[in-house]
C-alpha positions as CSV (number, residue, x, y, z in Angstrom):
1,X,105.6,126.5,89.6
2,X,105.3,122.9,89.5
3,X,105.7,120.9,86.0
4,X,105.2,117.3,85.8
5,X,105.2,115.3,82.3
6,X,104.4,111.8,82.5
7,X,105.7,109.6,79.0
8,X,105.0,105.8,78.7
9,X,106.8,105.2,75.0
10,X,108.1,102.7,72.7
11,X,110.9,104.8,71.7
12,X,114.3,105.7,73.7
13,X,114.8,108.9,75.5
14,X,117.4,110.7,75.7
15,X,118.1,111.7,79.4
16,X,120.3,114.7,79.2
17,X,117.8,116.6,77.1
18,X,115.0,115.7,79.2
19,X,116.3,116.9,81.8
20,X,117.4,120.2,80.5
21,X,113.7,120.9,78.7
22,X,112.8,120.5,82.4
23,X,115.0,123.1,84.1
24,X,114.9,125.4,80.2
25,X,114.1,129.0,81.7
26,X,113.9,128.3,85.2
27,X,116.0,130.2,87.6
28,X,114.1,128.7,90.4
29,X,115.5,125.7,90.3
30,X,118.6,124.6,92.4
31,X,118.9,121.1,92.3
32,X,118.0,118.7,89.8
33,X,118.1,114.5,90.5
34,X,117.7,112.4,87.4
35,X,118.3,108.3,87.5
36,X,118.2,106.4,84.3
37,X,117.3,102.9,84.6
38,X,119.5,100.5,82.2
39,X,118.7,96.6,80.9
40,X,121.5,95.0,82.2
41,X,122.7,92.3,80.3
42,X,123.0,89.3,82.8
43,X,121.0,88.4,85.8
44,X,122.3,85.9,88.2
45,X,125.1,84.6,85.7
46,X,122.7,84.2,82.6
47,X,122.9,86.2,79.7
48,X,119.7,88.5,78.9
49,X,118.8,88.8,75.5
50,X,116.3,91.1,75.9
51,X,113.8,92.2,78.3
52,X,110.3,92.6,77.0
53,X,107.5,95.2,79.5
54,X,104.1,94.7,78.5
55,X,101.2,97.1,80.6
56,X,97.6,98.9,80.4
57,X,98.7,102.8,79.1
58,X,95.7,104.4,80.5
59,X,95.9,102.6,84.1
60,X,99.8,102.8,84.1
61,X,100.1,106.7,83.4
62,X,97.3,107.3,85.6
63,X,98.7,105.1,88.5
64,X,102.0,107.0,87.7
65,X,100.7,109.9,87.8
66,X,99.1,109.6,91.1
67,X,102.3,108.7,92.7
68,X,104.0,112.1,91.2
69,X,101.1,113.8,92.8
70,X,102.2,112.4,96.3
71,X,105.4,112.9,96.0
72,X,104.7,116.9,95.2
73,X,103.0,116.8,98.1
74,X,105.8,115.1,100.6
75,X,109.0,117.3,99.1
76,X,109.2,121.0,97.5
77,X,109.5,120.2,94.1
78,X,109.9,122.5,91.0
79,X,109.1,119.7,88.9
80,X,108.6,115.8,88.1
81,X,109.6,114.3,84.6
82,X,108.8,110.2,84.4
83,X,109.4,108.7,81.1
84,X,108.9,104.9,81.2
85,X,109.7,102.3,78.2
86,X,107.3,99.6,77.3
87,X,108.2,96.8,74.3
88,X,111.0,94.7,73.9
89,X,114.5,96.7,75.5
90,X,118.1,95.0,74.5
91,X,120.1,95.0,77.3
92,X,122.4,98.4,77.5
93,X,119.1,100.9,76.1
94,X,117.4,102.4,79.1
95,X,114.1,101.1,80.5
96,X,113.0,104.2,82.9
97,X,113.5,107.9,83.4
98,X,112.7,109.6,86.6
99,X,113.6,113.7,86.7
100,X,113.0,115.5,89.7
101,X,113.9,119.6,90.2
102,X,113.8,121.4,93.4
103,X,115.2,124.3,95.2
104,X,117.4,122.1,97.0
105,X,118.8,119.0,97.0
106,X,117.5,117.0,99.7
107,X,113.6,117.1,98.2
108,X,115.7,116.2,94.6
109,X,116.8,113.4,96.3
110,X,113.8,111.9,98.1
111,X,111.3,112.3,95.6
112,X,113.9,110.7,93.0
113,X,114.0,107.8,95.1
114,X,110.5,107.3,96.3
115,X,109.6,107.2,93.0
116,X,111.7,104.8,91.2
117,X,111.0,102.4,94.4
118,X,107.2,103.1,93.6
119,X,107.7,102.4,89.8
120,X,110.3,99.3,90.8
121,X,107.6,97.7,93.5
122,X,103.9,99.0,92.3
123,X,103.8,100.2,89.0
124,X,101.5,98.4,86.7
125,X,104.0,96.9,84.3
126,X,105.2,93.5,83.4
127,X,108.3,92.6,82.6
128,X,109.4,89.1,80.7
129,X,113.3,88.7,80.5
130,X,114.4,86.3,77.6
131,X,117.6,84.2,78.0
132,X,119.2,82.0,76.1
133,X,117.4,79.1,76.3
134,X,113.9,80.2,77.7
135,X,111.5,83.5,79.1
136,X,110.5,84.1,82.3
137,X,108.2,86.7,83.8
138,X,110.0,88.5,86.6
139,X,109.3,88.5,90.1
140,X,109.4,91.2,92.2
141,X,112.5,90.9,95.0
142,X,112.4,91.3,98.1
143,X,115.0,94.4,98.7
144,X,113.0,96.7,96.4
145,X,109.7,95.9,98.4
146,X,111.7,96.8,101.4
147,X,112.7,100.1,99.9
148,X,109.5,101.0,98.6
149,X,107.7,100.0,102.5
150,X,110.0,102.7,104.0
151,X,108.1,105.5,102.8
152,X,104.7,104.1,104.1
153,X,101.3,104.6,102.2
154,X,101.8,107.5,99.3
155,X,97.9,107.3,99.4
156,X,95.2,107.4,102.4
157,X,93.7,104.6,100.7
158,X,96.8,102.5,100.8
159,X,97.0,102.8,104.0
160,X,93.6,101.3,104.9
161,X,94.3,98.3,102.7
């Protein structure tokens, strides 16, 4: 049985109860992979005050949504949790949730990380860090586009593009 839930919110989550509502009942499940994404508070020597994520809730959950559905297709998984923050986020509260449960370990794993290098690289969200003395919008680097190329298209119509 395959359960995904998909959360864009203002609020913060609380990562160690999502991912126990997740596996709550289940004896199927023998792994479960969760990364928890954290506003640092500096960025090449400069302080962060805050960072602020701004984004389209109907095409970001869908777009989201569509990338949990590939990944349930590439690895055996028991089920997906995504919970992504939008709004201003001080630096030490967590931006991003990604839960993934499997029988094992290794489809944990890989859909874990092929989805936070999809919602690091492609995921419709904007994101404005705020230092000391200015705000910038934040480009995307180079290493995480890398990561995210490895696993090739998620989508036959990626691929044609």
């Amino acid at each position: 049985m395959q359960l995904s839930t998909i959360s864009l919110q203002h609020e913060p989550f609380d990562a160690a109860a999502e991912a126990a509502e997740l596996r709550r009942g289940r004896t199927d499940i023998g792994a479960v992979v969760t990364f928890t994404g954290i506003c640092r508070g500096e960025e090449n020597g400069e302080a962060i005050a805050a960072l602020t994520l701004e984004h389209y809730p109907a095409m970001a959950e869908a777009e989201i949504a569509r990338q949990v559905e590939a990944a349930q297709r590439r690895w055996s998984l028991l089920g997906v949790r995504v919970i992504h923050r939008f709004g201003r986020i001080a630096p030490g509260e967590e931006i991003v949730l990604v839960v993934t449960a499997s029988s094992h370990r290794h489809d944990a794993f890989a859909a874990a990380e092929f989805l936070m290098d999809y919602l690091k690289t492609r995921a419709p969200f904007w994101k404005q860090v705020e230092l000391r003395d200015r705000t910038a919008w934040v480009e995307a680097r180079r290493s995480d586009e890398s990561a995210a190329a490895r696993w090739g298209a998620s989508d036959p119509r990626e691929a044609a593009e």
